[in-house]
MIPA-508222 format. One record per residue (C-alpha): residue number from 1; x, y negated, z negated; residue in one letter; chain. Coordinates in nm, 2 decimals. Each point is the difference from the previous one (the first is absolute). Last residue first. Example, Ala and Ser with C-alpha at 12.3 -4.5 7.8 and 13.67 -1.06 7.14 Angstrom:
<nodes>
+------+--------+--------+--------+------+-------+
: resi :   east :  north :     up : resn : chain :
+------+--------+--------+--------+------+-------+
:    2 :   1.37 :   0.11 :  -0.71 :    s :     A :
:    1 :  -0.14 :   0.34 :  -0.07 :    a :     A :
+------+--------+--------+--------+------+-------+
</nodes>
This chain:
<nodes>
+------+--------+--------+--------+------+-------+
: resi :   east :  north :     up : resn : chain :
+------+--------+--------+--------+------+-------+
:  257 :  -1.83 :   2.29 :   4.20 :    x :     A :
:  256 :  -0.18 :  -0.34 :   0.00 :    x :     A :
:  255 :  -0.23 :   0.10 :  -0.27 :    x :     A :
:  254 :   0.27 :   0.18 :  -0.22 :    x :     A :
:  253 :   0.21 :  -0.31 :   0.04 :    x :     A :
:  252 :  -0.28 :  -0.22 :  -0.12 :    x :     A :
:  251 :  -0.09 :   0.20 :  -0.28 :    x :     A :
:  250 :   0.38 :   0.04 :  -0.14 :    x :     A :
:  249 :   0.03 :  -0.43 :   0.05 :    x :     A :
:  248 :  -0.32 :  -0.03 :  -0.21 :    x :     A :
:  247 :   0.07 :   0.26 :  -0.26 :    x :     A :
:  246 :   0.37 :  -0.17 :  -0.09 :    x :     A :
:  245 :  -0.03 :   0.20 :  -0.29 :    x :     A :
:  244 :  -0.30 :   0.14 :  -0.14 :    x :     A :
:  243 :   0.12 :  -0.05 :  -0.33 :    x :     A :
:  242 :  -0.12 :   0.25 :  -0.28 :    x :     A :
:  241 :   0.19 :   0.03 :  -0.38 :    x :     A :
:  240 :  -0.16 :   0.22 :  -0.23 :    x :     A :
:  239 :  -0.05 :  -0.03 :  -0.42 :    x :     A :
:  238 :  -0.05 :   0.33 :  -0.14 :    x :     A :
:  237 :  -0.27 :   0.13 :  -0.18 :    x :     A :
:  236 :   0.00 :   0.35 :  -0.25 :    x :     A :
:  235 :   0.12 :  -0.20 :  -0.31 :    x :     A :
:  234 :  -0.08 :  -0.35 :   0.06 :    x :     A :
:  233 :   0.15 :  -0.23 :   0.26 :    x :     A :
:  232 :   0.29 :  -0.26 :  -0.06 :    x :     A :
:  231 :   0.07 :  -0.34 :   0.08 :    x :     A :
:  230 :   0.29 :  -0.15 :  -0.20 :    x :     A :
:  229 :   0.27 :   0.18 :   0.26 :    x :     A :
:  228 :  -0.13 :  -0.26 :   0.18 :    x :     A :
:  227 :   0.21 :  -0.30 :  -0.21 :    x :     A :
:  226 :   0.33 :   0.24 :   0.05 :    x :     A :
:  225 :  -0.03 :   0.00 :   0.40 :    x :     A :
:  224 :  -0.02 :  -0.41 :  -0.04 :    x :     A :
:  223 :   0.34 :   0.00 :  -0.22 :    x :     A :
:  222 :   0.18 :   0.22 :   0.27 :    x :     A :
:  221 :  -0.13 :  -0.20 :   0.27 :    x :     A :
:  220 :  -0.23 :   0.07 :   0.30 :    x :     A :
:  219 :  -0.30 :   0.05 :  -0.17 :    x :     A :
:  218 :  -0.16 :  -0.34 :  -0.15 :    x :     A :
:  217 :  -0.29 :  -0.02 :  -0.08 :    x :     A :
:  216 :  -0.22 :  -0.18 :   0.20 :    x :     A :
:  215 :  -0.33 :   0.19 :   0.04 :    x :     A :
:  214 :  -0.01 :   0.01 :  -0.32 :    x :     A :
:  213 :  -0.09 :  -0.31 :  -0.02 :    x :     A :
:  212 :  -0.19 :  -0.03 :  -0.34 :    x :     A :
:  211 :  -0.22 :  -0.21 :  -0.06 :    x :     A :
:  210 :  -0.03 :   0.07 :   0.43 :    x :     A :
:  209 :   0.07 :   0.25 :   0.28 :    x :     A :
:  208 :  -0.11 :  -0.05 :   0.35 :    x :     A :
:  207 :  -0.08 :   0.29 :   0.20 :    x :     A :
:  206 :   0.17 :  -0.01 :   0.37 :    x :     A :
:  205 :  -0.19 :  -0.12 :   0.26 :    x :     A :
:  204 :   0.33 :  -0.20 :   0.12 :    x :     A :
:  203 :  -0.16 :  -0.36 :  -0.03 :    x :     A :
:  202 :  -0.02 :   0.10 :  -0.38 :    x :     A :
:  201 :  -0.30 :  -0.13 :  -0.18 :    x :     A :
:  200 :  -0.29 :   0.19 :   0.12 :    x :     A :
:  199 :   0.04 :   0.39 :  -0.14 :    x :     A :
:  198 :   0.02 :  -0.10 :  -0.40 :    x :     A :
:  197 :   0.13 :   0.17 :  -0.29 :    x :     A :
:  196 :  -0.02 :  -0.16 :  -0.36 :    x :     A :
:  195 :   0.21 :   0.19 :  -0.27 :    x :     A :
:  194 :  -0.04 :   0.20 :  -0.22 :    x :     A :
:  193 :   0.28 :   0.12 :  -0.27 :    x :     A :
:  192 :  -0.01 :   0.38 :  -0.16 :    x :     A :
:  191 :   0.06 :   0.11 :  -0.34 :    x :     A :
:  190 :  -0.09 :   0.36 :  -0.03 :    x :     A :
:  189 :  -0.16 :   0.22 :  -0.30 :    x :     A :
:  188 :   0.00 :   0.35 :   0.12 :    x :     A :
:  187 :  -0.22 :   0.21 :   0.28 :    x :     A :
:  186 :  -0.20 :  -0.22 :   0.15 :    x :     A :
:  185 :  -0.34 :  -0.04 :   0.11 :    x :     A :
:  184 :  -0.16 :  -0.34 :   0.19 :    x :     A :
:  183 :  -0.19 :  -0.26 :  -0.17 :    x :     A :
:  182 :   0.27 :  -0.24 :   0.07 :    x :     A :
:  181 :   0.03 :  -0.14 :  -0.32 :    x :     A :
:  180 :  -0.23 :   0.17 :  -0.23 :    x :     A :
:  179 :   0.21 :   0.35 :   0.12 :    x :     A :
:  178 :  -0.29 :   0.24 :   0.03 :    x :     A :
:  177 :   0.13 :   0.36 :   0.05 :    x :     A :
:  176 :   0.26 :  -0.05 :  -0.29 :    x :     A :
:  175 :   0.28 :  -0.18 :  -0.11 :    x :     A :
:  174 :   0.04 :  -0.38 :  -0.02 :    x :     A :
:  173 :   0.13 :  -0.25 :   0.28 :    x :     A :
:  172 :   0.18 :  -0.24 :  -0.16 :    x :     A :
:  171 :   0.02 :  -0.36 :   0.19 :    x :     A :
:  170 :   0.33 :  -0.11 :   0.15 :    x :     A :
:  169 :   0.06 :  -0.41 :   0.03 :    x :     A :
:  168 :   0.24 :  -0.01 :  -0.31 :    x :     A :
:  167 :   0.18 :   0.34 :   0.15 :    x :     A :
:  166 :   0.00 :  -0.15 :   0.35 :    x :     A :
:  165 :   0.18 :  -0.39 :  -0.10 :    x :     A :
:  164 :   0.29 :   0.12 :  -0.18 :    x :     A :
:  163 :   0.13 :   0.23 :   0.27 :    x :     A :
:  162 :  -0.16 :  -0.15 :   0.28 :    x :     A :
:  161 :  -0.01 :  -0.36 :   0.11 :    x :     A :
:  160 :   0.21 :  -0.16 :  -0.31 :    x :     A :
:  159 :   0.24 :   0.25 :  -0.05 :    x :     A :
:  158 :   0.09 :   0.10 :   0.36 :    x :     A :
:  157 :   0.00 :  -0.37 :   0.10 :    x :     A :
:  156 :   0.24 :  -0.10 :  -0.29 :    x :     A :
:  155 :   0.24 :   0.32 :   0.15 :    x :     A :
:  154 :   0.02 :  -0.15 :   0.34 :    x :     A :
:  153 :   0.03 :  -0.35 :  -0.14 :    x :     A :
:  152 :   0.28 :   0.12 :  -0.21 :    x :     A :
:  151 :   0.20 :   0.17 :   0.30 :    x :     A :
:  150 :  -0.05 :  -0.29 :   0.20 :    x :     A :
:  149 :   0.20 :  -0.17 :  -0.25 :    x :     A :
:  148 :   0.25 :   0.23 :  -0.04 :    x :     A :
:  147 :   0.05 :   0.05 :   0.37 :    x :     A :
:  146 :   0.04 :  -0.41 :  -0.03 :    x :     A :
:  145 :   0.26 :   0.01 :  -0.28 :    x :     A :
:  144 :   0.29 :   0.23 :   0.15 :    x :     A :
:  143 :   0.04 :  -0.39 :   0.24 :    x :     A :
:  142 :   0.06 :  -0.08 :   0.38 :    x :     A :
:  141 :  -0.17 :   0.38 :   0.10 :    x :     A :
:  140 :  -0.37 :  -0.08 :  -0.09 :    x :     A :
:  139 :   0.00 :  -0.32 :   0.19 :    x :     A :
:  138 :  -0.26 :   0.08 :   0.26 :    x :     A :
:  137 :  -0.18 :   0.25 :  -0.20 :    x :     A :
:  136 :  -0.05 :  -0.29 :  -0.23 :    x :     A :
:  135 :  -0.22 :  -0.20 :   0.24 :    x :     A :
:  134 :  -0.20 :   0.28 :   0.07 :    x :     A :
:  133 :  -0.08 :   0.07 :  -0.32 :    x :     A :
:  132 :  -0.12 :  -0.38 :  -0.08 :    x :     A :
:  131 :   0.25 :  -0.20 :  -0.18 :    x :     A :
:  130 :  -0.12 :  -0.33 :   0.20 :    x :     A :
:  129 :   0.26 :  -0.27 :   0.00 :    x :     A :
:  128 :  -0.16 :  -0.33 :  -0.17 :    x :     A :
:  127 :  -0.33 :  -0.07 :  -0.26 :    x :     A :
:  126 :  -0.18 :  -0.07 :   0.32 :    x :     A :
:  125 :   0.14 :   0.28 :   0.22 :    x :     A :
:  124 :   0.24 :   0.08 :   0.17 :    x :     A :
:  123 :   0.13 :   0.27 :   0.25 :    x :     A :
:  122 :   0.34 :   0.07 :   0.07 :    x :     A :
:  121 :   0.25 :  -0.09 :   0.27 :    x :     A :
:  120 :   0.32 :   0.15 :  -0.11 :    x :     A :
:  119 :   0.31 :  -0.10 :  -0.08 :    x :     A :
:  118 :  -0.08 :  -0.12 :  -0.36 :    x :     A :
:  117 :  -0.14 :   0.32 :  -0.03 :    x :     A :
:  116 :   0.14 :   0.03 :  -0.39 :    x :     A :
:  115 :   0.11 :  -0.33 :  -0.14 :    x :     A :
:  114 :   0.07 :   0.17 :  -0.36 :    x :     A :
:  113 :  -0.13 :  -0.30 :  -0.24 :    x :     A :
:  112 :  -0.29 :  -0.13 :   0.22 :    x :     A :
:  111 :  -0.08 :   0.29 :   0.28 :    x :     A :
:  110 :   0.00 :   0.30 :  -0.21 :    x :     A :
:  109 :  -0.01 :  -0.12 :  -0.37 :    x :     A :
:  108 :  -0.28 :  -0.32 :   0.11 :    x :     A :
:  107 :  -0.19 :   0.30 :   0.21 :    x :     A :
:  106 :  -0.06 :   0.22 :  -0.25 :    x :     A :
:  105 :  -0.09 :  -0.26 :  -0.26 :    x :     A :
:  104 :  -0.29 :  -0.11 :   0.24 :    x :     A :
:  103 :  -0.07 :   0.35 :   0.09 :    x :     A :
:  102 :  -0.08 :   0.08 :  -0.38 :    x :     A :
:  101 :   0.05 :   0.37 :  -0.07 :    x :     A :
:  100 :   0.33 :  -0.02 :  -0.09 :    x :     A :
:   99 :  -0.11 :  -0.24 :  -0.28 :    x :     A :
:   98 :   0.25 :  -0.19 :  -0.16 :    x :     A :
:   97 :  -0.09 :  -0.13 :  -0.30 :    x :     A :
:   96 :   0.32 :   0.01 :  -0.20 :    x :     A :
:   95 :  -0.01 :  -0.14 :  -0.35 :    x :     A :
:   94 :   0.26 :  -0.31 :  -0.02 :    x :     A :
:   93 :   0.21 :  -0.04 :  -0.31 :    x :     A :
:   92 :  -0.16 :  -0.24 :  -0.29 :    x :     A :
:   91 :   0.02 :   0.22 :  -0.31 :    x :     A :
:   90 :   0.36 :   0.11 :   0.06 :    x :     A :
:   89 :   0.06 :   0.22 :  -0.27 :    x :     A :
:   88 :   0.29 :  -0.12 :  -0.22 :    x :     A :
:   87 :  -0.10 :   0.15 :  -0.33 :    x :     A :
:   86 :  -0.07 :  -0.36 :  -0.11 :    x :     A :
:   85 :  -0.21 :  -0.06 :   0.32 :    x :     A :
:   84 :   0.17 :  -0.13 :   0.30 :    x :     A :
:   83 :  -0.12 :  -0.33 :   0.24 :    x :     A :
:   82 :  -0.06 :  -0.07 :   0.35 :    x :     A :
:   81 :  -0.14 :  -0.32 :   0.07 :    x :     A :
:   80 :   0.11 :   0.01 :   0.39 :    x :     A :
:   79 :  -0.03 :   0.38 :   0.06 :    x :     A :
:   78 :  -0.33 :  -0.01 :   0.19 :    x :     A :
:   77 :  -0.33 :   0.14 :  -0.05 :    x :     A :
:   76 :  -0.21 :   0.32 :   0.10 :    x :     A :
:   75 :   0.27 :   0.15 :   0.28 :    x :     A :
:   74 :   0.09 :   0.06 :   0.35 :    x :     A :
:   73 :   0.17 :  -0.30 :   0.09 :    x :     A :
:   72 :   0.21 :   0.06 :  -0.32 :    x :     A :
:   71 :   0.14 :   0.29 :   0.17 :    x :     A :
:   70 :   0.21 :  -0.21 :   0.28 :    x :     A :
:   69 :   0.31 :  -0.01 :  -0.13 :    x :     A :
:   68 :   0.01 :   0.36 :  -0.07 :    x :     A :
:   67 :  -0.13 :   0.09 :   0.38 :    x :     A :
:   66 :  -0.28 :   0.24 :   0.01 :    x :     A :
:   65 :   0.10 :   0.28 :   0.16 :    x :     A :
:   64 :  -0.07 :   0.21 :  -0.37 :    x :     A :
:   63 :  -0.38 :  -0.11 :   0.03 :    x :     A :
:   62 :  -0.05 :   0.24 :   0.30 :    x :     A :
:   61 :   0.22 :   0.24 :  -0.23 :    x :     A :
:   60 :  -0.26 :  -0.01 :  -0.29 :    x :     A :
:   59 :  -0.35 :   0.01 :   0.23 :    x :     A :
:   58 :   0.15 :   0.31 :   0.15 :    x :     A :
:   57 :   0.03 :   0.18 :  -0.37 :    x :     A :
:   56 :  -0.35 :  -0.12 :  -0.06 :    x :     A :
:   55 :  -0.12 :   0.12 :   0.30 :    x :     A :
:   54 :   0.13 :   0.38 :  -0.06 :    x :     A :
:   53 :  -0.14 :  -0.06 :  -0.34 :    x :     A :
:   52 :  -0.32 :  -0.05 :   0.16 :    x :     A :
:   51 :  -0.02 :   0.25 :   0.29 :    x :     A :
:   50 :   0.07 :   0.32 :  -0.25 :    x :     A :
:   49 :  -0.27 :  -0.12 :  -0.24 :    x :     A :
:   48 :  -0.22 :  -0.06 :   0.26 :    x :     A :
:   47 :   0.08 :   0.39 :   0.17 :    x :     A :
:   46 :  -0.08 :   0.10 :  -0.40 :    x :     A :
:   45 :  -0.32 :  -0.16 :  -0.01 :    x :     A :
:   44 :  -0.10 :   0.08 :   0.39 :    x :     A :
:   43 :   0.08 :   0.41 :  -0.11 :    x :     A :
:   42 :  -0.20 :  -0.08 :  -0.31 :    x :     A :
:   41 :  -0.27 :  -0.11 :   0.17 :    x :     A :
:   40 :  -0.05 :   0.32 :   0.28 :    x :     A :
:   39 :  -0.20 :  -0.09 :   0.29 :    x :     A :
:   38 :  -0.33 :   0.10 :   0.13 :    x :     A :
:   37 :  -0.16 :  -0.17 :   0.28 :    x :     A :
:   36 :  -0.37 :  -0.16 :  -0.01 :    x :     A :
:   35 :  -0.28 :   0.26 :   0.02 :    x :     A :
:   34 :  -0.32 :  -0.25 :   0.04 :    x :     A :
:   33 :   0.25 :  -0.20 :   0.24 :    x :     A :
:   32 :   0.05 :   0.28 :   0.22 :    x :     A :
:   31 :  -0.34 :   0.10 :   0.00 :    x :     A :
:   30 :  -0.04 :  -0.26 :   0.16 :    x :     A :
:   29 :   0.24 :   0.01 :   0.29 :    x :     A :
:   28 :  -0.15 :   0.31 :   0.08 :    x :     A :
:   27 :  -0.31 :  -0.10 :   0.03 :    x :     A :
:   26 :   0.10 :  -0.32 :   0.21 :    x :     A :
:   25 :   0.21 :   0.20 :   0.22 :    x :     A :
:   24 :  -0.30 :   0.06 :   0.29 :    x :     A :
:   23 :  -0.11 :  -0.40 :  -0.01 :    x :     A :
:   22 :   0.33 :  -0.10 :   0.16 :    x :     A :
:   21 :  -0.07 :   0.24 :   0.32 :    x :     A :
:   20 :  -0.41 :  -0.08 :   0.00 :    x :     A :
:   19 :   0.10 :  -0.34 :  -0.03 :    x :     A :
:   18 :   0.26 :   0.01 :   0.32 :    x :     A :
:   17 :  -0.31 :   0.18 :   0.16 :    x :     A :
:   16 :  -0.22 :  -0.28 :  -0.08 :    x :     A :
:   15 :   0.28 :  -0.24 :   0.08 :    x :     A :
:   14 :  -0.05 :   0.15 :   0.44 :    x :     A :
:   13 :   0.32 :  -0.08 :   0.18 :    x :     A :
:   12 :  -0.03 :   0.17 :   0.39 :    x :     A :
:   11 :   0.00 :   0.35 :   0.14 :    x :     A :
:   10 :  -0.13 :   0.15 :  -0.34 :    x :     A :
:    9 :   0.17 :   0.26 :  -0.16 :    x :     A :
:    8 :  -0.29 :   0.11 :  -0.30 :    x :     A :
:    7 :   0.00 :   0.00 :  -0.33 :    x :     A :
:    6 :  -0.31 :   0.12 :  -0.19 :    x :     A :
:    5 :   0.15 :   0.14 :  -0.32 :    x :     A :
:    4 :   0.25 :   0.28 :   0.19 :    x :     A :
:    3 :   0.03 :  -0.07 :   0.39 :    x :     A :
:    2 :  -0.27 :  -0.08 :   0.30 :    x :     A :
:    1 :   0.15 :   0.02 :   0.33 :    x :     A :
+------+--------+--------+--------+------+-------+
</nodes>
């Protein structure tokens, strides 16, 4: 039973028909990455802006559970030669490095000076008890500051990985039947991102995406729904959303009545 592009249903597994399948997106899949995807760069500017001083303000009130006594651990130099300038500045008092960023100083504030998950069995690692996300979620409810550290990785991901990162990687498309990037026609000056698409890297046959990923970003959260607002069509296009879900399952049921 021969179906569109040569394929055929044969009775047993035949990999020139499974190349004839994967062979049939290839066009389409480049002329995807001639065309890119357009997003908007101030939107990603301003959303960057918005993340930042968010993370800022979390960075301040991770560093607030510090304990008094114990800030010196997180600083440039010790107090021991302190000394005062004549307007009675202290010249010599500790700068503050800590970085809540760093999973090393992460974990001495959680599991050193607050003994959070001391009753649970958690994983370690080299440099001592692993502050991987799944290892917070575990404790997130024996201190306020764990949410608020997960909350600052979640936002740190957003920044780095999409709404800094896509404007710096998107190229301008310019005006005019013959853009010089893509060599296709458009209607106004666009910015759009491409990336690499591939059809033999995921064991699910789904297309891969890479520098960037886009197809990992994120969806499910507030935050995430706010980074693909960035992509945007030009006047006249819009952008569709297609899933075939659960296509297998569906074709299976209708064969079997």
């Amino acid at each position: 039973m021969p179906l569109f592009g040569g394929v055929t249903i044969p009775k047993c597994p035949d990999l020139e028909n499974c190349a004839r399948v994967d062979r049939l997106a290839i066009p389409m899949i480049m002329r995807a990455h001639r065309l890119g995807i357009m997003i908007d760069p101030p939107y990603f500017h301003e959303l960057t802006s918005r993340f930042n001083t968010e993370i800022v303000e979390l960075e301040k009130d991770i560093a607030s559970y510090i304990p008094i006594d114990r800030l010196n651990e997180f600083s440039d130099r010790g107090t021991d030669d302190d000394t005062d300038t004549d307007d009675g500045t202290d010249t010599d008092a500790p700068v503050s490095t800590f970085n809540a960023s760093s999973p090393e100083q992460i974990g001495k504030l959680l599991f050193d000076m607050l003994n959070i998950g001391t009753e649970k069995k958690l994983k370690r690692t080299k440099k001592g008890v692993s502050t991987g996300k799944r290892q917070l979620e575990l404790v997130k409810l024996e201190s306020p500051v764990v949410p608020l550290i997960l909350r600052h990785r979640e936002l740190k991901t957003l920044v780095k990985n999409y709404s800094s990162k896509l404007p710096r990687m998107a190229i301008l498309h310019h005006r005019g039947p013959c853009c010089p990037a893509c060599e296709l026609p458009h209607d106004i000056d666009q910015y759009r991102v491409h990336g690499e698409m591939g059809t033999t890297r995921a064991a699910t046959w789904r297309i891969n995406h890479t520098k960037p990923n886009l197809g990992n970003c994120p969806i499910r959260t507030k935050d995430g729904q706010a980074i693909t607002a960035g992509f945007v069509a030009p006047p006249g296009k819009r952008i569709v959303n297609r899933d075939m879900s659960q296509i297998e399952l569906r074709d299976l049921a209708h064969l079997a009545n």
